[in-house]
KOLBA-960862 format. One record per residue (C-alpha): x, y, z; residue in one letter. Coordinates in steps of 0.1 Angstrom, whole numbers. Layout:
// residues N
X,Y,Z,A
...
//
This chain:
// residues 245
-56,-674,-200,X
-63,-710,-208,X
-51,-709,-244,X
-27,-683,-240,X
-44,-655,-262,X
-33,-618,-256,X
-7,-625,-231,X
9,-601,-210,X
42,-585,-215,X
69,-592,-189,X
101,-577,-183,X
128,-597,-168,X
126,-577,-132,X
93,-586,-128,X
87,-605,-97,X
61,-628,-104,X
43,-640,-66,X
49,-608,-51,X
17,-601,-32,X
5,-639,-36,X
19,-653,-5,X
21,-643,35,X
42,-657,64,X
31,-690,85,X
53,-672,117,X
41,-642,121,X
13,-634,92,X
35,-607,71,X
40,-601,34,X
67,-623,20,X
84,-598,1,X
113,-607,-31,X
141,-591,-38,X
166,-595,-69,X
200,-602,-68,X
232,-601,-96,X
202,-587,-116,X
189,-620,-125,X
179,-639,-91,X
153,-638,-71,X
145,-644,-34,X
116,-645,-14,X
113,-636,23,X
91,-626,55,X
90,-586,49,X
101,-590,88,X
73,-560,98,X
67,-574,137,X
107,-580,140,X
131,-608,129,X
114,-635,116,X
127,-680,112,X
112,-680,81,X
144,-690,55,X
147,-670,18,X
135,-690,-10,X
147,-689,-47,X
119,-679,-67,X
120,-719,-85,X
115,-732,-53,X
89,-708,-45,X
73,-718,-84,X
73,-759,-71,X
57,-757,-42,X
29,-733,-53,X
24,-760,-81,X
15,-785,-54,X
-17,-763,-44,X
-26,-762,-81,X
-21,-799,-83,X
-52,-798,-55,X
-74,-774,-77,X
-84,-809,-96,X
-117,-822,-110,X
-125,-857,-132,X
-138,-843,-164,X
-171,-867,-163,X
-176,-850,-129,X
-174,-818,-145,X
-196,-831,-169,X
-225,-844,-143,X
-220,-807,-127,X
-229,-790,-159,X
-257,-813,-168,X
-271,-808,-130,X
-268,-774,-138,X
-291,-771,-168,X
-319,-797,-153,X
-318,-770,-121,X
-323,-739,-150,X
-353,-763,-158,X
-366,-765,-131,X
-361,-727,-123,X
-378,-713,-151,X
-411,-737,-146,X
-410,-724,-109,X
-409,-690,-117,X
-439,-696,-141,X
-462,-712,-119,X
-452,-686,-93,X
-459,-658,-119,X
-494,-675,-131,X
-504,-672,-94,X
-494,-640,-89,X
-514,-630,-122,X
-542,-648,-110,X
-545,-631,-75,X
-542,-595,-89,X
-570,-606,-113,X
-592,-613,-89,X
-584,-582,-69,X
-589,-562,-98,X
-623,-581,-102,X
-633,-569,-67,X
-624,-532,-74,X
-645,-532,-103,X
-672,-551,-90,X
-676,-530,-58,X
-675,-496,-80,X
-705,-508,-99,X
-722,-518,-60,X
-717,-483,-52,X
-729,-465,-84,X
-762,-490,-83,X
-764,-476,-45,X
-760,-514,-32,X
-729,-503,-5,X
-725,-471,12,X
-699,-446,2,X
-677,-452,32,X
-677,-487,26,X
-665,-486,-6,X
-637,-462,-2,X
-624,-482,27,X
-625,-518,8,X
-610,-503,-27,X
-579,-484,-7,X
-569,-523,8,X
-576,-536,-26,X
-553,-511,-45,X
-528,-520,-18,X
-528,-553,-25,X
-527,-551,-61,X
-490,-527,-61,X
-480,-553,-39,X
-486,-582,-63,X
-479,-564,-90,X
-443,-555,-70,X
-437,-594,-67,X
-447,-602,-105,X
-419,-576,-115,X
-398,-588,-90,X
-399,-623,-108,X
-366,-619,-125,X
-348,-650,-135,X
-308,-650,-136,X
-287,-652,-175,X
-289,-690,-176,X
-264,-687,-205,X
-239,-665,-190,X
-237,-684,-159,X
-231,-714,-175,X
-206,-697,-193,X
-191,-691,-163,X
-194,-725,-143,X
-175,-740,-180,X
-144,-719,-173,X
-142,-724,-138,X
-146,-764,-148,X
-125,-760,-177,X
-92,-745,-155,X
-101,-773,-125,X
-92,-795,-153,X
-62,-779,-166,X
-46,-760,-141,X
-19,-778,-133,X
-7,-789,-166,X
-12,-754,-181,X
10,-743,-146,X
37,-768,-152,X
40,-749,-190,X
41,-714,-180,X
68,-688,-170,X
66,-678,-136,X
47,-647,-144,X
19,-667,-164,X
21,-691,-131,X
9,-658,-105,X
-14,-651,-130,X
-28,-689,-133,X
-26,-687,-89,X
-44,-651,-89,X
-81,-666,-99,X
-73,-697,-75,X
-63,-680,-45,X
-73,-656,-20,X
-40,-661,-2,X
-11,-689,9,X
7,-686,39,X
45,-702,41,X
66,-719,64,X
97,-737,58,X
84,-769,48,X
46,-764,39,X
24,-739,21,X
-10,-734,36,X
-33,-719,8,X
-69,-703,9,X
-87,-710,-20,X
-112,-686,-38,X
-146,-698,-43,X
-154,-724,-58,X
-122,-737,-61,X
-122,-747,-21,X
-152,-772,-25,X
-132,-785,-53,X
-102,-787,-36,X
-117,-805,-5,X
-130,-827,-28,X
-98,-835,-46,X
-84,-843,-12,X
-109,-864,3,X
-111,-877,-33,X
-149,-874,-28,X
-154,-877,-65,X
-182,-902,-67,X
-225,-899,-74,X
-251,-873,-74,X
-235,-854,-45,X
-211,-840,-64,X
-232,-819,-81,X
-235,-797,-48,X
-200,-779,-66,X
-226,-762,-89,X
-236,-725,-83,X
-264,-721,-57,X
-296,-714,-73,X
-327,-695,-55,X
-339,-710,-27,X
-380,-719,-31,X
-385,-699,-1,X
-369,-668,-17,X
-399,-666,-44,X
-419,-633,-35,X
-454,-646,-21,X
//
């Protein structure tokens, strides 16, 4: 979408933000319809009854949904500080899931160490039979259990996650001039992996953003773009509590 490879076909009747926007009054679709053949208008779908909300031309419709791209904004050395945060946390990540392994192995070896030591007690007569059975039916249970938490040990695709934090990055930083360049169709498309929805009134539009384009948007308007904090944007990685253990 960014550099405009294997575009979509679009036929002249097309109506571009159909399904992309609701009414402020009374929370129903804003519908379109097309008139002469070659205008189009937007209005409340009027489902709970007559509705204020006035018809818009589809341009007007096109400039004010540019506004809440304008929003989806990010400094590119901010971007860049979130992507470096992001590979110092994979760092840190993969060395805590190795010491958490190594423990893990550890344990399991010295469970297995008991097993094997109490079997030779019992052949050499030094434990009774009951004894035995009892203490190597825990131990077995706590070796599946350990064993379940080294399997369990899985770390995420560093590479295709950051693949994926770059293009979110990349269209914070481009959105609205790639916005201001496209045909209204492109434009939906470009709002579709920004918003979750926008409701309308006469004057404002009131948009929900999609994750994590609402942190960056906060941002943007608070113009919170300054230090370490900012790395917070990034992709949550695990908790140290969520380790099995």
């Amino acid at each position: 979408m960014l550099h405009g490879h294997n575009r979509p076909k679009y036929s002249k009747r097309d109506i571009a933000f159909r399904g992309l926007l609701t009414c402020a009054h009374d929370n129903c679709t804003v519908t379109a319809e097309v008139k002469k053949e070659k205008y189009v208008y937007y209005r409340c779908s009027g489902g709970r009854g007559p509705c204020e909300l006035p018809r818009f031309r589809e341009q007007e419709i096109a400039e004010k949904l540019g506004h809440v791209v304008e929003h989806v904004t990010i400094p590119p050395e901010i971007a860049k500080l979130i992507e470096e945060e992001l590979k110092s946390d994979h760092v840190h990540a993969h060395e805590q899931v190795a010491r958490e392994r190594a423990r893990l192995i550890r344990a399991r070896d010295d469970v297995r160490r008991r097993m094997d030591s109490a079997y030779i007690d019992k052949l050499d007569g030094k434990i009774i039979e009951e004894f035995g059975q009892r203490n190597q039916a825990e131990w077995q249970a706590d070796e599946a259990s350990i064993t379940t938490q080294i399997q369990g040990l899985k770390e995420t695709n560093f590479e295709e996650r950051l693949i994926d934090v770059h293009r979110v990055l990349e269209l914070a930083q481009n959105a609205h001039s790639l916005y201001l360049t496209r045909k209204p169709a492109e434009q939906a498309e470009l709002l579709r992996n920004v918003l979750l929805n926008c409701s309308i009134d006469a004057v404002s539009l009131y948009p929900t953003y999609r994750s994590p384009f609402d942190l960056i948007a906060k941002r943007a308007e608070n113009a919170e773009w300054s230090g370490r904090e900012d790395s917070n944007l990034r992709p949550p990685g695990p908790e140290p509590g969520a380790l099995p253990g």
